[in-house]
C-alpha positions as CSV (number, residue, x, y, z in Angstrom):
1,X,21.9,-7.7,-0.7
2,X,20.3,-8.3,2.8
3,X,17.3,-7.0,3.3
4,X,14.7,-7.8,7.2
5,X,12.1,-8.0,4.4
6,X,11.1,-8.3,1.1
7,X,7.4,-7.2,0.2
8,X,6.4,-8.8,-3.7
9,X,4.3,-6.1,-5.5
10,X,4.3,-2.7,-5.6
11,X,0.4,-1.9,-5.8
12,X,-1.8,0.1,-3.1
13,X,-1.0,-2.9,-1.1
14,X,2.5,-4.0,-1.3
15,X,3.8,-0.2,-1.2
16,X,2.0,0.7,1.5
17,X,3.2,-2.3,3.7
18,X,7.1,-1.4,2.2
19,X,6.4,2.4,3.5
20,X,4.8,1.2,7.1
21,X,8.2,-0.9,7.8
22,X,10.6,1.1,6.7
23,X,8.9,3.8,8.7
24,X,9.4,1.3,11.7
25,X,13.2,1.0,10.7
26,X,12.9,-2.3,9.2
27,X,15.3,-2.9,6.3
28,X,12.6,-3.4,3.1
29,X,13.1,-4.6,-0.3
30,X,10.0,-3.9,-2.5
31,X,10.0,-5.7,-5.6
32,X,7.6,-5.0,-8.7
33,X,7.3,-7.2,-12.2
34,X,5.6,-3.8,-14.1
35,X,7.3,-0.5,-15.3
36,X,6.2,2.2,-12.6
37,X,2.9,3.6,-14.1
38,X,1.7,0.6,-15.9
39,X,-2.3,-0.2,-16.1
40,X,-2.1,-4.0,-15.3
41,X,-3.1,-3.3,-11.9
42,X,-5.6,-2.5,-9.6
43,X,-4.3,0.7,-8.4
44,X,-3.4,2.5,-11.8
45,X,-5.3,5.8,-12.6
46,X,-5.9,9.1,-11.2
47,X,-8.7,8.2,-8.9
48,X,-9.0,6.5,-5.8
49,X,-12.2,4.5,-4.4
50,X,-12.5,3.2,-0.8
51,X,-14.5,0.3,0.0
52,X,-15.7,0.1,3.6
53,X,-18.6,-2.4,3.1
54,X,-18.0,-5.3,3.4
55,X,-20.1,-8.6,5.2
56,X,-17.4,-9.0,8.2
57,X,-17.7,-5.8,10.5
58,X,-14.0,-6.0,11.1
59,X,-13.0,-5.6,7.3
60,X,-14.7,-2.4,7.4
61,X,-13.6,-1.4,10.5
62,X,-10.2,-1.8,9.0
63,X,-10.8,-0.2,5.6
64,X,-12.2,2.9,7.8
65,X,-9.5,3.0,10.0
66,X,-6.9,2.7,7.0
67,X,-8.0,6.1,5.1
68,X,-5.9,8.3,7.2
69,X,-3.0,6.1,6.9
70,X,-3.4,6.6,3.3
71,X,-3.5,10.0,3.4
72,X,-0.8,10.4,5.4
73,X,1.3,8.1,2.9
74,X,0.2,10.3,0.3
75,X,1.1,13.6,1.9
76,X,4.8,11.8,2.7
77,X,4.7,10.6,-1.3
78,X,3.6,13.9,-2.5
């Protein structure tokens, strides 16, 4: 299989940089080392936390700007 890229880690993180390619036509592989559900990560559960303080201004900039994007992924998701 050829693949553009291949993102290691399906968490908040990796599945979120999978969905933001693909959406940008790249060719994705996302690969995970859990069953789908499992609670050895950060980003099992039914809740969601952001974090938007943090020491560097730009890391909350980011994490503020980001919410959106995460809800959009999680009106494409279901």
């Amino acid at each position: 299989m050829d693949a553009d890229v291949v993102v290691i880690g399906a968490g908040a993180a990796g599945s979120s940089t999978a969905w933001h390619l693909a959406q940008r036509g790249r060719d994705v592989v996302l690969l995970e080392r859990f069953a789908r559900g499992h609670a050895w990560g950060s980003s099992h559960g039914a809740t969601r936390i952001f974090r938007v303080a943090y020491r560097d201004p730009l890391y909350s900039r980011l994490a503020t700007e980001s919410i959106p994007m995460w809800r959009a992924l999680e009106r494409a998701s279901g």
